[in-house]
C-alpha positions in Angstrom: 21.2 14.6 1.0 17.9 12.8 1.5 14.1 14.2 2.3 12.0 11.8 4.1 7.7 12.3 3.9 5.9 10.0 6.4 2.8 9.1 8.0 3.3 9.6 11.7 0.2 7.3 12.7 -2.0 5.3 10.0 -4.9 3.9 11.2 -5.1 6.2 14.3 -9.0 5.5 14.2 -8.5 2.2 15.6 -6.1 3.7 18.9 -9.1 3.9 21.2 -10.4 0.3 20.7 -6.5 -1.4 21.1 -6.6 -2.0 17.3 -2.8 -2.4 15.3 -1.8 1.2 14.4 1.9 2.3 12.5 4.0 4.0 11.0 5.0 4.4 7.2 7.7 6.3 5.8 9.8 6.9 2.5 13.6 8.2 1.4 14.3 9.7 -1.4 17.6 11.9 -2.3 16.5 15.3 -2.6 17.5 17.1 -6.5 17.9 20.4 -5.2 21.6 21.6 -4.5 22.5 20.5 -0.7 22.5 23.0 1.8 20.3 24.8 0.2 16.7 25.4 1.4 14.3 22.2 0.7 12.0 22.9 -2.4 8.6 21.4 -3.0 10.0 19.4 -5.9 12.4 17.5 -3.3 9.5 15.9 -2.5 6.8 15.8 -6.0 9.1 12.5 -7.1 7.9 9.5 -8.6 7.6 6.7 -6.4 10.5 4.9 -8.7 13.2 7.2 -7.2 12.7 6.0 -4.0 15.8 4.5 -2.0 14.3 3.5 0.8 10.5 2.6 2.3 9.4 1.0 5.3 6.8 0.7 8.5 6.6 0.1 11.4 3.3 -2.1 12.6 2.5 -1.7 16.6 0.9 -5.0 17.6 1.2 -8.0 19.7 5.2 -7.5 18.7 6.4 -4.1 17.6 8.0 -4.6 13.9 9.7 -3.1 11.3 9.8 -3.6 7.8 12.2 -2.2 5.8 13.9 -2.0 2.4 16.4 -0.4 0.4 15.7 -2.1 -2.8 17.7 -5.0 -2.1 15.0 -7.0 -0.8 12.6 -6.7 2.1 13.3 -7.8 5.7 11.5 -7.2 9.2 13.0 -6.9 12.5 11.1 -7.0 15.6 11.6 -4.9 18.5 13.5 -6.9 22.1 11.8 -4.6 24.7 14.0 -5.8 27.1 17.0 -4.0 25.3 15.4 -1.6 23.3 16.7 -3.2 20.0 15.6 -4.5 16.9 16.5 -8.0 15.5 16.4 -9.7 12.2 13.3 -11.9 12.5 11.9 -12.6 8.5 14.7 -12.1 6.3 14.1 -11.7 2.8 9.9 -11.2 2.9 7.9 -12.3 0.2 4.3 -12.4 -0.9 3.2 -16.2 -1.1 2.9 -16.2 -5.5 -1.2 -17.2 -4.6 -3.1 -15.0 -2.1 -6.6 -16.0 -0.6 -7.7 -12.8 1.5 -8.7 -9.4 -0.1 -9.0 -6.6 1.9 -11.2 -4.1 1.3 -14.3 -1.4 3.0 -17.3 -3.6 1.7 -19.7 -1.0 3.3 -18.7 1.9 0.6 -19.8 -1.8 -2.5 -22.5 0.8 -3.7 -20.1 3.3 -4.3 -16.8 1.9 -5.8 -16.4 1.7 -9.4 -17.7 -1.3 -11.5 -14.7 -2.9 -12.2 -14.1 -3.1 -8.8 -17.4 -4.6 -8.0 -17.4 -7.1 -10.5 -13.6 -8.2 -9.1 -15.5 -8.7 -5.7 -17.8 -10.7 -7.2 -15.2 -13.0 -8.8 -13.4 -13.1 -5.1 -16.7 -14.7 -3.7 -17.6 -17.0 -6.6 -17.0 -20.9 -5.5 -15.0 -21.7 -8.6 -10.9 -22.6 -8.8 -9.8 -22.3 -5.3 -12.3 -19.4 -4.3 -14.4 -18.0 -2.5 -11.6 -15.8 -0.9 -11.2 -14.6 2.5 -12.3 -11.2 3.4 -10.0 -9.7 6.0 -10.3 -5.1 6.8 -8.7 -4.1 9.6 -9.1 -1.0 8.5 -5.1 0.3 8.9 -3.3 -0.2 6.1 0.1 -0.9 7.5 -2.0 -4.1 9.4 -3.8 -5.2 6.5 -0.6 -4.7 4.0 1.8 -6.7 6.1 -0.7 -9.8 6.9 -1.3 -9.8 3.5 2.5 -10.1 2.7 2.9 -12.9 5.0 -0.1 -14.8 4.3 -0.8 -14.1 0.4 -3.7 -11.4 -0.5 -4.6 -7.8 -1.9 -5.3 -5.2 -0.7 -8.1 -2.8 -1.7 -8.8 0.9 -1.9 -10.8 2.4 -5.1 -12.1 5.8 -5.8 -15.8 5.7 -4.9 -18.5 8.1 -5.7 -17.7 9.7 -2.2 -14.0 9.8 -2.9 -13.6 10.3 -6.9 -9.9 10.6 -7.0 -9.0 8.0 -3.7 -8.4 8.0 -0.3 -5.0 7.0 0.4 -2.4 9.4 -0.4 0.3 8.9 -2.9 3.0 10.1 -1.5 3.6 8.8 1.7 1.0 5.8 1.7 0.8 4.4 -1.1 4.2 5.2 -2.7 6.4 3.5 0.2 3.7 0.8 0.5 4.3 0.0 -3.2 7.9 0.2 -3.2 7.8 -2.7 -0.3 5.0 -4.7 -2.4 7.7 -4.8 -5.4 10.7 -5.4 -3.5 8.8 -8.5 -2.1 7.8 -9.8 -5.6 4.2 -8.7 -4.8 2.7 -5.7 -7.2 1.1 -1.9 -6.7 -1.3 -0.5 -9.3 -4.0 2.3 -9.2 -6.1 -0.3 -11.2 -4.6 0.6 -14.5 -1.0 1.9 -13.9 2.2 1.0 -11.6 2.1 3.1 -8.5 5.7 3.8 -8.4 5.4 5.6 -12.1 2.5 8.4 -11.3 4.1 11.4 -11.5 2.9 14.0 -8.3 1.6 17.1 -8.7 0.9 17.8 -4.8 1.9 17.2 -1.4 -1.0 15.2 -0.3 -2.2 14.0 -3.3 -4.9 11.0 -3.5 -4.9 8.2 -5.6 -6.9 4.7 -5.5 -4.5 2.2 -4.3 -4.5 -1.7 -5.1 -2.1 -4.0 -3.4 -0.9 -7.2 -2.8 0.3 -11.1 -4.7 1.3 -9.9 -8.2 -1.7 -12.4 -9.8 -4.2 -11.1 -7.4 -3.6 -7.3 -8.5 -3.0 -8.4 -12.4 -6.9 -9.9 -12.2 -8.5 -6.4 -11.0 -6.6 -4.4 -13.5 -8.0 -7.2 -15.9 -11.6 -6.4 -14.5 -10.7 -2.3 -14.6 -9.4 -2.5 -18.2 -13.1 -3.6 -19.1 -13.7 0.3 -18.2 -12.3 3.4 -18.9 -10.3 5.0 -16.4 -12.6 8.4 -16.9 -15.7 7.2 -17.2 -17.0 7.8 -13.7 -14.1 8.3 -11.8 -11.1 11.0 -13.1 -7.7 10.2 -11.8 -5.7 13.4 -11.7 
């Protein structure tokens, strides 16, 4: 009845310095007949069809975070008893974020609405400058930012045209969470959850985070077209 696509281990270039690593996954029901054989179109849905999204963040506490569209709640791991309990019921982002997330290294190479929304984020003007917080795993940075308010950021770049991240099981179940906690998911000019797939492992850019915080770079994007530099296929 259902297909899952997953990423096993995100951020796995952090394992060998004892950085937070996890897990991300998405559920959707699959359209081809059951018990037949699984087709590629099973999995090339839009992100809206999911039913269910989650990840799982290895830390200081092991966590999950799950929903199934009812709602977000996480439940972290009792080693003694191998179980997981209820620990932050109905998750939400805070409605005003103050960190942004992002890969300043790549500044020269991300698009210029991006840089000029950087900019903004470090001007000393109505409760900013921001705080500038990369782990560099996006389950990490994605559920610190849920608890404490902020966006995450990951644009095409001249080294990257079309995006890192991958749409369908990144930033898909990543947005699904983000909307189900009243946050918001855009590739800087559309929802996430409405990009129709056209492969497997295909790459978008990917912003994240406190629904004001995402609404002012698609403000700073909108100053630019979306094919200028960068074309999002």
């Amino acid at each position: 009845k259902y297909i899952v696509l997953m990423d096993p281990l995100d951020g796995s270039s952090n394992i060998d310095v004892n950085v937070s690593v996890g897990t991300i996954f998405s559920i959707y029901r699959r359209v081809t007949p059951i018990g037949s054989p699984v087709e590629k179109e099973d999995f090339l849905q839009r992100g809206n069809q999911q039913v269910a999204a989650g990840y799982v963040v290895y830390g200081t506490s092991t966590m999950l975070v799950l929903t199934s569209g009812h709602g977000v709640n996480g439940f972290t791991l009792n080693p003694a008893i191998g179980s997981f309990y209820l620990s932050h019921p109905n998750m939400s982002y805070p409605e005003i974020g103050k960190i942004y997330s992002i890969n300043e290294g790549n500044y020269v190479h991300f698009p210029q609405g991006v840089k000029d929304y950087l900019k903004y984020c470090q001007e000393e003007k109505e409760n900013r400058p921001y705080t500038s917080r990369y782990i560099g795993s996006l389950v990490s940075d994605f559920h610190r930012n849920m608890i404490k308010g902020g966006i995450y950021l990951y644009p095409t770049s001249t080294k990257s045209p079309q995006g890192k991240l991958r749409l369908l099981y990144e930033c898909n179940p990543m947005a699904f969470i983000a909307e189900q906690a009243h946050g918001k998911a855009s590739d800087g000019y559309m929802r996430i959850l409405d990009i129709k797939p056209s492969e497997l492992h295909q790459r978008v850019p990917f912003f994240c985070g406190s629904k004001t915080m995402v609404d002012k770079v698609e403000e700073f994007m909108a100053k630019y077209p979306k094919d200028a530099d960068y074309e999002l296929k």
